[in-house]
C-alpha positions as CSV (number, residue, x, y, z in Angstrom):
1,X,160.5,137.2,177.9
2,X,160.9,133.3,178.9
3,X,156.7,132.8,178.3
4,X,157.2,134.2,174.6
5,X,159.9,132.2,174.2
6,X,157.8,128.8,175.5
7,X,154.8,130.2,173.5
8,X,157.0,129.9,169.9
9,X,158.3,127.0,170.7
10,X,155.0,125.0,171.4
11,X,153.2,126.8,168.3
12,X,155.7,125.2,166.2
13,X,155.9,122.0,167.6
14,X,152.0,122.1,166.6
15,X,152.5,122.9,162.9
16,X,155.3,120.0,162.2
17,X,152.9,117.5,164.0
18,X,149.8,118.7,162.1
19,X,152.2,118.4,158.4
20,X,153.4,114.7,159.6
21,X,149.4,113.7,159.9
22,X,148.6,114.8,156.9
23,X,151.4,113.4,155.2
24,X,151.5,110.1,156.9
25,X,148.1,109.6,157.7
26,X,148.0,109.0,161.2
27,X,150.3,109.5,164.6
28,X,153.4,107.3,164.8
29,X,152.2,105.4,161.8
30,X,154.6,105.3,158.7
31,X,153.9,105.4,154.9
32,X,152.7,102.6,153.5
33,X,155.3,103.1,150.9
34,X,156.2,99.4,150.8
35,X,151.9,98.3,149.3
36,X,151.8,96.6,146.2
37,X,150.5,98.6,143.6
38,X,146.6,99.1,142.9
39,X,145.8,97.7,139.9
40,X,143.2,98.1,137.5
41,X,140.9,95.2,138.3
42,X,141.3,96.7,142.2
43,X,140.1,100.0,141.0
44,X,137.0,98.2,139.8
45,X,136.3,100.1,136.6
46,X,138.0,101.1,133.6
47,X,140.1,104.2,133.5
48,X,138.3,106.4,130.4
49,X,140.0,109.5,128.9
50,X,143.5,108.4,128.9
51,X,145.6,104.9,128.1
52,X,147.3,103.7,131.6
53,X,151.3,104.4,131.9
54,X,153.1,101.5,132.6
55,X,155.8,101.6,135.6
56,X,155.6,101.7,138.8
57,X,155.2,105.1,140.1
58,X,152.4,105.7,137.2
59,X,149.5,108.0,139.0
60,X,145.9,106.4,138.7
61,X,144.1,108.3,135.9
62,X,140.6,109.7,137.2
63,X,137.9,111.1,135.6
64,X,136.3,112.9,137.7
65,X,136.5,114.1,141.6
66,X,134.7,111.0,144.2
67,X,133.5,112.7,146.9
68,X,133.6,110.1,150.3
69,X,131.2,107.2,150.2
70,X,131.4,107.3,146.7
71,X,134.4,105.9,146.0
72,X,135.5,102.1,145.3
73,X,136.0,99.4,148.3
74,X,138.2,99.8,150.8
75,X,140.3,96.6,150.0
76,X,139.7,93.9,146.8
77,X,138.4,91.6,149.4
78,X,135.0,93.9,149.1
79,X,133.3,94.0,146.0
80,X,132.9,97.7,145.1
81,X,130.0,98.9,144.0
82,X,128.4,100.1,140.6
83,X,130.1,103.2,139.5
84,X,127.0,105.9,140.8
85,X,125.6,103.6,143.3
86,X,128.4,103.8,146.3
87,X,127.1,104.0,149.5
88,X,130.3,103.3,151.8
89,X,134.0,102.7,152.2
90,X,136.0,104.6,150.1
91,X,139.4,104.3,148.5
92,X,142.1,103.7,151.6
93,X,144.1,105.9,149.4
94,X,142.0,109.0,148.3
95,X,141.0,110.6,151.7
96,X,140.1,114.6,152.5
97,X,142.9,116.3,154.4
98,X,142.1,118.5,157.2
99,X,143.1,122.1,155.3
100,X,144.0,121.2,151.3
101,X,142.1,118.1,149.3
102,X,145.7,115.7,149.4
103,X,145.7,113.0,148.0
104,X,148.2,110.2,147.2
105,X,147.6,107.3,145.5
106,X,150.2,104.3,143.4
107,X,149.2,102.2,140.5
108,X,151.5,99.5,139.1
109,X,151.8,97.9,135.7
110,X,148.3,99.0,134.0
111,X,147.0,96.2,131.9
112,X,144.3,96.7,129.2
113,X,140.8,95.3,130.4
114,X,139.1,92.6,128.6
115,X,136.8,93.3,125.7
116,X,133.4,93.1,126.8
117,X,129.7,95.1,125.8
118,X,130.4,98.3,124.3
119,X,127.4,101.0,123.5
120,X,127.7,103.1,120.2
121,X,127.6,107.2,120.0
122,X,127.6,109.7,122.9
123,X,126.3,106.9,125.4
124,X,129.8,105.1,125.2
125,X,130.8,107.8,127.7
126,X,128.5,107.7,130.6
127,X,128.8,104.2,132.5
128,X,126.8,101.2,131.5
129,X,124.5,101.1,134.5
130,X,123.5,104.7,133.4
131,X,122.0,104.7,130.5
132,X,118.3,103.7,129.7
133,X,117.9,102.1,126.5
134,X,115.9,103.9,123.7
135,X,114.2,102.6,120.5
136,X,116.7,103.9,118.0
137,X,119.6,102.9,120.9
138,X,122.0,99.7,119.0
139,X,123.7,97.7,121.1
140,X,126.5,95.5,120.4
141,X,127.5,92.3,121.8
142,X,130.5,90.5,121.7
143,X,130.0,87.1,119.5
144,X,130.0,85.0,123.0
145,X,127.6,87.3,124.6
146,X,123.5,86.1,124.8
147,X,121.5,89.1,123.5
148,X,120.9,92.1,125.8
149,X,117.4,92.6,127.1
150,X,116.0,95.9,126.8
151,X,114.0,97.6,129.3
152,X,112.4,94.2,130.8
153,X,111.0,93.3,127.7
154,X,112.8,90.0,125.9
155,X,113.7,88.0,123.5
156,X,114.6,88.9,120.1
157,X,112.7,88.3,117.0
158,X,114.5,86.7,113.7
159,X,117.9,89.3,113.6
160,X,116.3,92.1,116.0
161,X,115.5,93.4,119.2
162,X,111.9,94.3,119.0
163,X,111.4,96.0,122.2
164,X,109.8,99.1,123.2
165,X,108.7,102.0,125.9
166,X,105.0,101.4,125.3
167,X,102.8,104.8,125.6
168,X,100.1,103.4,127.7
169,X,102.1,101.4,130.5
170,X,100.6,104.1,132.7
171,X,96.9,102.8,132.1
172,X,97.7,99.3,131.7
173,X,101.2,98.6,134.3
174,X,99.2,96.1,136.0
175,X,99.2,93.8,132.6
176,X,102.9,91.8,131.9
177,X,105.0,92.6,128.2
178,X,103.7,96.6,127.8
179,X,106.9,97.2,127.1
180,X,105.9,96.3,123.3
181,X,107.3,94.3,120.6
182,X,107.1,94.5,117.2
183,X,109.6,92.5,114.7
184,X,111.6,94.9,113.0
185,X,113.3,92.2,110.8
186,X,113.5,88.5,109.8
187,X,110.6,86.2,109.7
188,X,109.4,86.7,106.2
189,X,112.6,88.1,104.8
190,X,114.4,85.4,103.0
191,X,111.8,84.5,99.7
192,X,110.7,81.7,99.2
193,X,113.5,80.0,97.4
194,X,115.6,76.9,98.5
195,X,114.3,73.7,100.1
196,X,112.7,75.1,103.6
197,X,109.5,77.4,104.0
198,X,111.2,80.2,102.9
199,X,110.7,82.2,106.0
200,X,113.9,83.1,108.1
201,X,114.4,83.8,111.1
202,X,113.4,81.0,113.9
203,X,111.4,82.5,116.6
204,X,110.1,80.0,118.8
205,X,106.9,80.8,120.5
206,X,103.4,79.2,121.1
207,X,103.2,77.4,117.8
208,X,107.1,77.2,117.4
209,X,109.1,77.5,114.2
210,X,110.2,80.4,112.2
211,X,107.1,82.7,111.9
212,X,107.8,86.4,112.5
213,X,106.1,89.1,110.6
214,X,108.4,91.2,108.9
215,X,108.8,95.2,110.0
216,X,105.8,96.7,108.5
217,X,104.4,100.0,108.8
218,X,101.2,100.2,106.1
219,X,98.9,97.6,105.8
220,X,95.8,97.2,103.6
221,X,93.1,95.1,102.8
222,X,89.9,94.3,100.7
223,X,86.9,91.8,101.2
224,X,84.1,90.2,99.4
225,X,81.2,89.9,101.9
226,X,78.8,87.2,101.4
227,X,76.3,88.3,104.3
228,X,73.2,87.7,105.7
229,X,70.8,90.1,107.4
230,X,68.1,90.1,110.1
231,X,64.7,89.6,107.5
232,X,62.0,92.3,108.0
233,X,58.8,91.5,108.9
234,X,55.6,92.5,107.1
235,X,52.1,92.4,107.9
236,X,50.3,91.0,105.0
237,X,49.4,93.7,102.6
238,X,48.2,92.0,99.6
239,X,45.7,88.8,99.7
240,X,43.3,86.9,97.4
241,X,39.4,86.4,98.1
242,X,37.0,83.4,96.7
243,X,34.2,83.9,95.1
244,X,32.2,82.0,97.5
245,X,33.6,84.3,100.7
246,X,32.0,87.2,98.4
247,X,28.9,85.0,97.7
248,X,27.8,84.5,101.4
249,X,28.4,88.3,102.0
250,X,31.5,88.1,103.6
251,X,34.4,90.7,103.5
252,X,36.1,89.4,100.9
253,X,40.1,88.4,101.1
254,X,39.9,89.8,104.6
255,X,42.6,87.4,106.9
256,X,40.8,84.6,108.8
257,X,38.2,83.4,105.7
258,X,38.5,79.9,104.8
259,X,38.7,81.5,101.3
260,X,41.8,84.0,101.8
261,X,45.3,83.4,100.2
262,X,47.5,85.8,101.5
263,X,49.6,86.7,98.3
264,X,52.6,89.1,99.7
265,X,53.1,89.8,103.4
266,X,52.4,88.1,107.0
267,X,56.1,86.6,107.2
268,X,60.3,87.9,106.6
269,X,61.4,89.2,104.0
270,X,64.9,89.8,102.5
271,X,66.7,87.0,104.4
272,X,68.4,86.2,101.7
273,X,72.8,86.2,101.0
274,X,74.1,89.1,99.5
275,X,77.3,90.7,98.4
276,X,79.3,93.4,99.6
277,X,82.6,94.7,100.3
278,X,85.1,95.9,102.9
279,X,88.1,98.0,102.7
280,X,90.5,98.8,105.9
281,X,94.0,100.5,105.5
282,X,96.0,101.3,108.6
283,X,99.8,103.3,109.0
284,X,102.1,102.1,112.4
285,X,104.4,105.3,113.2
286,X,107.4,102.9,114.6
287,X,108.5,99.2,113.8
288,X,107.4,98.3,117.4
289,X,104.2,98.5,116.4
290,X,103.1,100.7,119.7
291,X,100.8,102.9,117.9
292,X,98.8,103.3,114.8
293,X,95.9,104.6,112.9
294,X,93.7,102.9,111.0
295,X,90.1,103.5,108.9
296,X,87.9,101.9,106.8
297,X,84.4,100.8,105.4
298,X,82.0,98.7,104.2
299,X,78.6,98.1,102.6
300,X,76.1,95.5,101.7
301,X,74.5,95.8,98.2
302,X,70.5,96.5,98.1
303,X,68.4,93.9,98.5
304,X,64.8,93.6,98.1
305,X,61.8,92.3,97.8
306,X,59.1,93.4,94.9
307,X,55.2,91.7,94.1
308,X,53.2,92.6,91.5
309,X,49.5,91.6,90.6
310,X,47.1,92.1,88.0
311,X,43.6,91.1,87.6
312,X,40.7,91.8,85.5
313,X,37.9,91.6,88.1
314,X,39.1,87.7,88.3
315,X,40.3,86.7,90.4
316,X,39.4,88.9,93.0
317,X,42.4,91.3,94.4
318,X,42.1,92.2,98.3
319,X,44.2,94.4,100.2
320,X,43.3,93.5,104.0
321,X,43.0,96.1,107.1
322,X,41.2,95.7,110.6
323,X,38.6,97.6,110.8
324,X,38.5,99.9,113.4
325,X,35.1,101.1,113.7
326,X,33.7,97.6,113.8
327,X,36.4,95.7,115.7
328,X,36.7,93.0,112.7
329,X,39.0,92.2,109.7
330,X,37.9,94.1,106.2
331,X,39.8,94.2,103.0
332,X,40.3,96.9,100.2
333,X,38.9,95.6,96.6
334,X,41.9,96.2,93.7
335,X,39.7,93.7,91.4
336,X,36.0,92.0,91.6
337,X,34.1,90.5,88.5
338,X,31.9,93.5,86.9
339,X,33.2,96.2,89.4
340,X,37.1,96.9,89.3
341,X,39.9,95.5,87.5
342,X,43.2,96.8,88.9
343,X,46.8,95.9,89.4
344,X,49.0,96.3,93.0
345,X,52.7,96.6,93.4
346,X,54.2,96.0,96.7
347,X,58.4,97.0,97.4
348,X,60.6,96.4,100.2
349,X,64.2,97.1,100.2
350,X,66.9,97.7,102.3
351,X,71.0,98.8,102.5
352,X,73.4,98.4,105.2
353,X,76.7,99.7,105.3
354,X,79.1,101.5,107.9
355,X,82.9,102.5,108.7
356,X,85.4,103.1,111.4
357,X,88.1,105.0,112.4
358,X,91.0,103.4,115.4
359,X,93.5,104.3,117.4
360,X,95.4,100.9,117.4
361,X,98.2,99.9,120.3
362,X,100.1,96.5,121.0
363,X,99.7,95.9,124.2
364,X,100.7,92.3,124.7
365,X,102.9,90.0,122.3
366,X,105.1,86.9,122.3
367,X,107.8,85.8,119.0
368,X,104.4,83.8,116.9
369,X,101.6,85.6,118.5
370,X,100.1,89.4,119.4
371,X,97.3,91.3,121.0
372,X,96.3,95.0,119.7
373,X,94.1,97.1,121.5
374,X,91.6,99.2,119.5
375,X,89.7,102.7,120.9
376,X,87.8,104.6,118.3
377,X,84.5,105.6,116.4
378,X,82.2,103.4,114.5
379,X,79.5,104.5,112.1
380,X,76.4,102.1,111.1
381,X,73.7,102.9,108.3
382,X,70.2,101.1,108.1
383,X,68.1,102.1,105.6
384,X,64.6,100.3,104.3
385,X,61.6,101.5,102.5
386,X,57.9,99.7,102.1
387,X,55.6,101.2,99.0
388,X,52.6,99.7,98.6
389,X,50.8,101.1,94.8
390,X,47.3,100.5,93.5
391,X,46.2,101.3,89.6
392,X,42.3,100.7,89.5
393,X,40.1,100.9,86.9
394,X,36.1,100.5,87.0
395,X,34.3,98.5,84.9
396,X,31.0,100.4,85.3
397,X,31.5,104.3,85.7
398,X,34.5,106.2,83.6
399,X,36.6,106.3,86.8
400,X,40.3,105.8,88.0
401,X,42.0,105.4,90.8
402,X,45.5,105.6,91.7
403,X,46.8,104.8,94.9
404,X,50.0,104.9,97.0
405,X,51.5,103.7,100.9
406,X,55.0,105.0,101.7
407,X,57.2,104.0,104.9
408,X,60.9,104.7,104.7
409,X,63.0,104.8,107.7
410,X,67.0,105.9,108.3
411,X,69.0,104.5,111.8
412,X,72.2,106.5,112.0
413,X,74.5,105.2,114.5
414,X,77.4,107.0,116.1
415,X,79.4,105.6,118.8
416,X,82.7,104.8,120.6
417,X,84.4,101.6,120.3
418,X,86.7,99.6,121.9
419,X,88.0,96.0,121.6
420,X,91.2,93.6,121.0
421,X,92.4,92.1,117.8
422,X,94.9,89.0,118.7
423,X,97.1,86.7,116.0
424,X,98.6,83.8,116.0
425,X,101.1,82.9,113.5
426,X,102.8,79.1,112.3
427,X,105.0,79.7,109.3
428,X,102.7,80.9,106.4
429,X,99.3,80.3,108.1
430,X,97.8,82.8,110.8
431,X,95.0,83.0,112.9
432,X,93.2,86.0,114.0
433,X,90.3,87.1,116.6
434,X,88.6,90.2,116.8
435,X,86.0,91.4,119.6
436,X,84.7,94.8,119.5
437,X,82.1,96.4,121.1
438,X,80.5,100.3,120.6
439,X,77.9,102.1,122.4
440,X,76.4,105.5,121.2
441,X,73.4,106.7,119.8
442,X,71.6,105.6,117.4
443,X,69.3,108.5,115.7
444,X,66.2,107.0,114.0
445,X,64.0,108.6,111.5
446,X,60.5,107.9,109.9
447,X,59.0,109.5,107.3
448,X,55.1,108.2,106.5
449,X,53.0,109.3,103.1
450,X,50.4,108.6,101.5
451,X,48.4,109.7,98.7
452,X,45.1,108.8,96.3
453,X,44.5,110.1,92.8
454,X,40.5,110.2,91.6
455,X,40.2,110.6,87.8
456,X,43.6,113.6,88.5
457,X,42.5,114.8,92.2
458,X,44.9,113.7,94.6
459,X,43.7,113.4,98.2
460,X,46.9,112.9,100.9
461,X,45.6,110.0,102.2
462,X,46.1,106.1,101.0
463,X,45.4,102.9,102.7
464,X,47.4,102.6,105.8
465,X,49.3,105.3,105.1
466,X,46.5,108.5,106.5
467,X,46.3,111.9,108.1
468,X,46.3,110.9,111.2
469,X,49.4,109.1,110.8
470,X,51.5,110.7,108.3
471,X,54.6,112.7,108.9
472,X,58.2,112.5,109.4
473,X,59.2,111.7,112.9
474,X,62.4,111.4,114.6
475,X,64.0,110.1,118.0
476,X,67.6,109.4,119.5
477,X,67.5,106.3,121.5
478,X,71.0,104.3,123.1
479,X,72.4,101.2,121.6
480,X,74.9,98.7,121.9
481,X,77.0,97.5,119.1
482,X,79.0,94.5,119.2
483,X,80.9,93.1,116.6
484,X,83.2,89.7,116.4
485,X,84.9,88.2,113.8
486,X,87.5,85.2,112.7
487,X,90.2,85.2,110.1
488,X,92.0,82.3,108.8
489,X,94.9,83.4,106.5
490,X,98.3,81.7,104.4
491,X,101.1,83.9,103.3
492,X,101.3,84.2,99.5
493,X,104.5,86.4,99.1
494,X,106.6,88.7,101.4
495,X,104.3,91.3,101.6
496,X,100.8,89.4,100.6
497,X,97.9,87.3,102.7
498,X,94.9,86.0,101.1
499,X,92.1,85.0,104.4
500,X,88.9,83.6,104.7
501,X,87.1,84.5,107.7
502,X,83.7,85.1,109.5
503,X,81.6,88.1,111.3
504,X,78.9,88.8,113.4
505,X,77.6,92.4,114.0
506,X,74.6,93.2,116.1
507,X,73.1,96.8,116.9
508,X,70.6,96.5,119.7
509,X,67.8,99.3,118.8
510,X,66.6,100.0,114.7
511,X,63.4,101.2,113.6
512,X,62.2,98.7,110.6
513,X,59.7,100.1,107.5
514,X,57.3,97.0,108.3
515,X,57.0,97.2,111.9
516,X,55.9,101.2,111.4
517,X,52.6,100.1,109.7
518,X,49.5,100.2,111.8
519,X,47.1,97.8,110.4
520,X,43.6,99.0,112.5
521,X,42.4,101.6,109.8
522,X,38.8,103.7,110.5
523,X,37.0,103.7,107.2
524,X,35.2,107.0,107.0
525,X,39.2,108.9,106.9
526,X,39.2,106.4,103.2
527,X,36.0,108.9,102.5
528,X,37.4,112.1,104.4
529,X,35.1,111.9,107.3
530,X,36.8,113.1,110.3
531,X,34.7,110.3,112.8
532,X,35.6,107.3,114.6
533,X,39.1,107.1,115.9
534,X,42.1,108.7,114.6
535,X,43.1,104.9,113.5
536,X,46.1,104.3,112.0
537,X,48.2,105.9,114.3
538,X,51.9,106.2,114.6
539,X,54.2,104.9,117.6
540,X,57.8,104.3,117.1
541,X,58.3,100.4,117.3
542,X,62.0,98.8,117.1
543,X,63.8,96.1,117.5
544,X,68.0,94.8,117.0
545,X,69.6,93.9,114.0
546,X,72.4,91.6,112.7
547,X,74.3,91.1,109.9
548,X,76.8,87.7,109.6
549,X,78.2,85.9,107.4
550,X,81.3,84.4,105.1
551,X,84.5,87.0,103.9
552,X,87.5,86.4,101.5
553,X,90.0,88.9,101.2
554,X,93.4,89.5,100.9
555,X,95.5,91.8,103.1
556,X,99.4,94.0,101.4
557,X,101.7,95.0,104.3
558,X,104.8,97.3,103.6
């Protein structure tokens, strides 16, 4: 009976020491009932959800349960850390108990915290250090306070942030400022009234001064081209012989006689400036400027070069080949005294023209200056044609003779581009640089005919245009298309630019009309006699082309 008696009595004496610890917080160690109160700066965050109670037995006010190591510094001595990032410490006076979560805790006289950065809409209730800024995300600053940076991108531009998550930081993270920027305001807003440059909005950069663009999403623009070409070369179709060439029993206006003028041919042709146009409109889907489309065209108008030459039978009318049965240089009569009178025509032309569709991204960009990166499809045209015609007549014998050379060729080139396109800006005047470059394939086409008509009976044969060469031929062959260009431009109005600039476009592989013609011709196919060799004969022949020259235009933004 005495053990159950000593058993009860030590089993209580366990329970009262086990209430004392968790009320007092350790053995033999009082309360500290006598601390000053924890105040608000000590807490080292604001208390949200409810305004502090003065007085000092007010309970601290918390949000949320702080599980151990999460908590605030053990003493104001220790900095606490940001609210989330806690790795240590905890209050002294929010500890687990050993059965129930107790907890005790003081707070004096609560005083208001200082104003200080506050964040608009649902974000004001998640801690600062929390949120990740978005496009559409305002933030407000208090009038002493510098301008937040967003997202490691900087600066503002004119009375905007212009800052950015940029779509393609995972291709290009090794390059600095992907975050994008794009001014969403100032720069060109104020008019142009008053006694400055009437552009607001200073936003120093490499040129300095107030020269932001303003917050544009369309943009469009139209050029007058004054261009040059690449000239096509021609063998020389049309010549004049002497009479005393034909006198000593020579071949007649065949090349190489001291007699021979060659009329039309043997050098470039169409070399000279022509006009054109060139139209590009583009769309931006933010103010950033991150990413937009864009398309457009252009053209060159036709140029060409035409001869024409009539003769009686003086003076005497040649159209020179090389003879292929006799390995030396012969001619064609179109007019000889008492034997033919006759007229020739010779035609060369020629249109370029082309378009593109772009993907376009900033990639880099500064308060007075930007770099865009383009990726898409470009589309060049080359088309040329070479007709050579004959009307003969003879002067002895009731016969005629019409007869006709035809070359055309068509390049079609399809391709993938990519390239940069970079301004610069000092209050109304800009800069700009563009470097592009395209590789595809370029699908070439010629198509060869010819023809003679005897008194009505046409024969399918010509000059230099036979059987043996005559067809329409095609091949797909690689090229390389680069394509530079520099703009110099001055801001009209708010929304206008007028420019002057200069381009250079090159496409490495075209098939030309005059560098199809074969000029070694076998005689007996002019009289239908299949003997000798199969002279002219077709092989695809190419070379590049270019186009250059001077542009003024004017460019609308909205």
């Amino acid at each position: 009976m005495s053990r159950l008696r000593i058993t009860a009595l030590a089993l209580s004496l366990g329970l009262l020491a086990t209430q004392a610890y968790a009320e007092e917080g350790s053995w033999g160690t009082p309360p500290p009932r006598a601390a000053a109160p924890a105040t608000a700066a000590q807490l080292g965050r604001p208390v949200v959800g409810q305004a502090p109670v003065p007085g000092p037995s007010a309970p601290a006010l918390l949000e949320r349960p702080r599980p151990l190591g999460e908590g605030w510094a053990a003493s104001p001595s220790q900095p606490s850390p940001s609210f989330g990032e806690g790795q240590g410490g905890g209050d002294a006076q929010v500890r687990p108990a050993a059965f129930a979560p107790l907890f005790r805790g003081q707070m004096g006289d609560a005083k208001p915290l200082p104003a200080g950065p506050t964040v608009s809409g649902d974000a004001a209730l998640m801690p600062r250090n929390w949120q990740r800024p978005s496009l559409d995300q305002t933030i407000v600053s208090a009038p002493s306070a510098a301008t937040p940076e967003l997202d490691g991108a900087s600066g503002d531009c004119g009375s905007g942030a212009c800052c950015g998550r940029h779509p393609f930081r995972w291709l290009f993270g090794w390059m600095d400022g992907l975050d994008g920027c794009g001014c969403k305001d100032g720069g060109f807003d104020g008019g142009f009234g008053g006694g400055d440059d009437g552009f607001d909005g200073a936003c120093p950069g490499v040129f300095g001064g107030g020269c932001c663009p303003p917050g544009n999403r369309f943009y469009a623009s139209a050029e007058y081209l004054l261009w040059w070409t690449r000239g096509e070369n021609l063998p020389p179709l049309v010549t004049a012989g002497s009479a005393g060439d034909r006198a000593s029993g020579a071949n007649v206006g065949a090349i190489g006689l001291p007699g021979t003028a060659v009329l039309f041919g043997g050098n470039d042709v169409n070399e000279r400036a022509r006009s054109g146009g060139r139209f590009m409109a583009g769309w931006w889907f933010g103010d950033q400027h991150l990413l937009g489309v864009e398309g457009g065209g252009f053209f060159l108008g036709r140029q060409s070069s035409n001869f024409t030459a009539s003769s009686n039978g003086t003076p005497i009318l040649t159209r020179p080949f090389f003879n292929a049965a006799t390995g030396l240089q012969d001619s064609e009569l179109v007019s000889a005294p008492n034997i033919l009178a006759g007229t020739v025509t010779a035609r060369t032309g020629n249109d370029f023209y082309g378009a593109e569709a772009n993907l376009r991204s900033r990639v880099l960009c500064g308060p007075c200056w930007n770099v865009d990166l383009i990726a898409g499809y470009r589309y060049l045209a080359l088309d040329e044609d070479l007709t050579i015609s004959e009307s003969l007549q003879a002067l002895r014998v009731p016969l005629t003779f019409a007869l006709n050379d035809s070359f055309r060729v068509h390049n079609r080139f399809n391709g993938g581009q990519i390239g940069l396109e970079s301004e610069w800006r000092r209050n109304r005047w800009s800069l700009d640089l563009k470097a592009k470059v395209a590789l595809g394939n370029v699908s070439e086409r010629v198509d060869i005919f010819g023809s003679t008509v005897t008194n009505g009976v046409a024969v399918p044969r010509g000059l230099l245009a036979e059987p043996t060469n005559s067809g329409s031929f095609r091949r797909n062959r690689f090229a390389v298309s680069p394509d530079v260009g520099l703009n110099v431009g001055y801001q009209v109005t708010n929304h206008m630019r007028a420019f002057v600039g200069y381009d250079y476009l090159y496409l490495s592989d075209v098939v030309r009309a005059g560098d199809q013609v074969d000029f070694r011709v076998n005689p007996n196919q002019l009289r239908g006699v299949a003997a000798g060799p199969a002279l002219p004969a077709f092989n695809f022949r190419s070379s590049d082309f270019w186009a250059q020259g001077v542009s003024f235009g004017l460019e609308f933004k909205y």
